[in-house]
N, C-alpha and C positions, 0 to 999 in steps of 0.2 A: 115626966114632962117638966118637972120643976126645974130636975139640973139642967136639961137642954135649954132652958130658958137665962137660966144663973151662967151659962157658957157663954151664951148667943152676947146675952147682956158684958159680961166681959171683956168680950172681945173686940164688941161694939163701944166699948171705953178706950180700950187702947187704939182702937183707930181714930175716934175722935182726936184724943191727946194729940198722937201725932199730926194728923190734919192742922189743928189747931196750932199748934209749936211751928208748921212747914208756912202755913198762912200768914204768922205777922211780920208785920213790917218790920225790910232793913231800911240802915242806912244809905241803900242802892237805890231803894223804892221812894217815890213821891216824884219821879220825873213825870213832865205833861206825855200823853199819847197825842201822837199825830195822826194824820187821815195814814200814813203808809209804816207806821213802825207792829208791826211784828206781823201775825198772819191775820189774824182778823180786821175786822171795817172798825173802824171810831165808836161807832155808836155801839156795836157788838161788845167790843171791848171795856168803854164804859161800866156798860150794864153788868158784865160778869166780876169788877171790880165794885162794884156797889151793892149787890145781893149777896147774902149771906147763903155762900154754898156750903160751909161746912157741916151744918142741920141735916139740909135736905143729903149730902154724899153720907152723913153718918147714920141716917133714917133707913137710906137705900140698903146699904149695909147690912141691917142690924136685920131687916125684914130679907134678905139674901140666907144671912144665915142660918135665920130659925128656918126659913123653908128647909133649909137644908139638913138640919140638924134633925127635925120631924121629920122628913121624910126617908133620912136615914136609921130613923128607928120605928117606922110602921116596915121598913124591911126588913130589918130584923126580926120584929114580931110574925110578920107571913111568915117569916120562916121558919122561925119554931113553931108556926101552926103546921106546917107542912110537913116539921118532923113528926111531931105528935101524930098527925092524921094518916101518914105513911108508915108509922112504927119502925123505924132507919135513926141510925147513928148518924151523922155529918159524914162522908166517906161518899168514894168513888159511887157506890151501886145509889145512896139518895140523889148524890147529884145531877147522876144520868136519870133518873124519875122526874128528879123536880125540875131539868131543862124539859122533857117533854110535855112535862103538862104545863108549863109555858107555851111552850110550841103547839099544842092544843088549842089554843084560840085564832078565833079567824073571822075578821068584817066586825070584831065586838061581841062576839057569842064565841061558847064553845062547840068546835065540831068534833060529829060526834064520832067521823071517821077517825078521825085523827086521837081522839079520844080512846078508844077500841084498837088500834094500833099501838098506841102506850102501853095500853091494858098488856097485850100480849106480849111487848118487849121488857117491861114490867116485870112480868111473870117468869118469864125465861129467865132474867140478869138477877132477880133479889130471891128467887124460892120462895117471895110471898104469894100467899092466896090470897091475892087482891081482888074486889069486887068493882065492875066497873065505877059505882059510887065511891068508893077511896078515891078512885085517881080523880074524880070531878069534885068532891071536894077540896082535894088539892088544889085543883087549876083554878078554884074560886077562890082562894086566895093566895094566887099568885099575882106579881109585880102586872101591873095592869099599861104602866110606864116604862118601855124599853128602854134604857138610857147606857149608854157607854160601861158606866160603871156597874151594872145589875148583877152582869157573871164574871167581873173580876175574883172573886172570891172562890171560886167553883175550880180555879186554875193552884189552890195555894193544896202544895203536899198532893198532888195529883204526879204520877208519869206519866208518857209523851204516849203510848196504847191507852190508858182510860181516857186522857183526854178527847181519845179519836176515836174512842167507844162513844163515848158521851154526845159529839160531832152525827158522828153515824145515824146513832139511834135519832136523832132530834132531824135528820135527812128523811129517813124512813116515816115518822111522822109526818110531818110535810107532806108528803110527797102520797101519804093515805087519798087524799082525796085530788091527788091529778096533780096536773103540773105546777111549778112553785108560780108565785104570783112575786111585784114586786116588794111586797110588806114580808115575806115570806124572805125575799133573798136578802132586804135590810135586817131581817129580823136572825137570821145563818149571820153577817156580817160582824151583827155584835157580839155573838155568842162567840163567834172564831177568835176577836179579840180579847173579848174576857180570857177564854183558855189560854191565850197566847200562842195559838198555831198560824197556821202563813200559807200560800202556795204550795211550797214544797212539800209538807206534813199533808196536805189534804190530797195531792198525786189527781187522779183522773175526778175527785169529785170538785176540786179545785175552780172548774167551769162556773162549778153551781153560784158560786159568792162574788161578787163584782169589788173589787178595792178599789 
């Protein structure tokens, strides 16, 4: 926590600096504003030249980062919890596990169809004798925040059949308990982009994912 913090803070210095260096006054600057020179109103305009934004843009910043910086290492962490709790290397067969116990969650709980369909694709693809409790601890600490970038990682040193293993399997989940809903085909959307697959790569289940 401390380097993410000693980063955050760094970084938040050189953005200052620069701000600060871009802020003062040229020899260009100290003309009057009139009611029609640039896009904003007189009084707008004023006001933005007499408050000190560079505080408040390097505050914004600095609190931008750390979110970012923390929340890129409690991901981390899930994940090595999830290796641990799956007993898997980083590789194809964990990744197709640990997209479906993501894909296990649904309305904010885990279901447990969906759960139980893991289970068994699980078992088939790794040769573990996995207990339905492995895989639900898993999904308890999985990414709870879908965001863009969650299964970029899941695509690195993968070929273009695990990828669509991994795709598959995470369809067939879903799909345990009835037909996809729309959280469900947002939720296919990112996984597809993480992977880096398209239309084409997906052929007839292609329907399922809306770009």
């Amino acid at each position: 926590m401390l380097s993410i913090l000693k980063a955050s803070l760094m970084l938040t210095l050189k953005v200052s600096a620069a701000l600060i260096f871009l802020s003062r006054p040229t020899a260009a600057q100290g003309v009057v504003i009139s009611d029609t020179d640039g896009f904003l109103p007189r009084p707008v305009a004023m006001w933005a030249q007499s408050v000190q934004l560079v505080p408040w843009i390097s505050g914004g910043l600095a609190i931008a980062t750390v979110i970012t910086l923390v929340g890129r290492s409690f991901r981390r962490k899930r994940k090595a919890w999830r290796l641990a709790v799956l007993g898997l290397r980083d590789g194809p067969r964990f990744r197709a596990v640990d997209a479906m116990v993501h894909a296990a969650w649904s309305g904010g709980q885990i279901n447990e169809a969906r759960l139980e369909r893991a289970l068994e694709i699980a078992r088939n693809t790794t040769a573990m004798d996995y207990e339905l409790e492995h895989l639900r601890e898993a999904a308890m600490r999985a990414d709870r925040f879908i965001l863009p970038m969650n299964f970029h990682w899941m695509a690195r040193d993968l070929c273009h059949n695990e990828k669509l293993v991994i795709f598959n399997s995470v369809v067939s989940v879903l799909l345990a308990d009835g037909a996809l809903t729309q959280a469900d085909k947002a939720f296919l959307r990112v996984l597809t982009r993480g992977l880096g697959l398209n239309r084409a790569d997906l052929r007839d289940l292609s329907k399922l994912v809306p770009h």
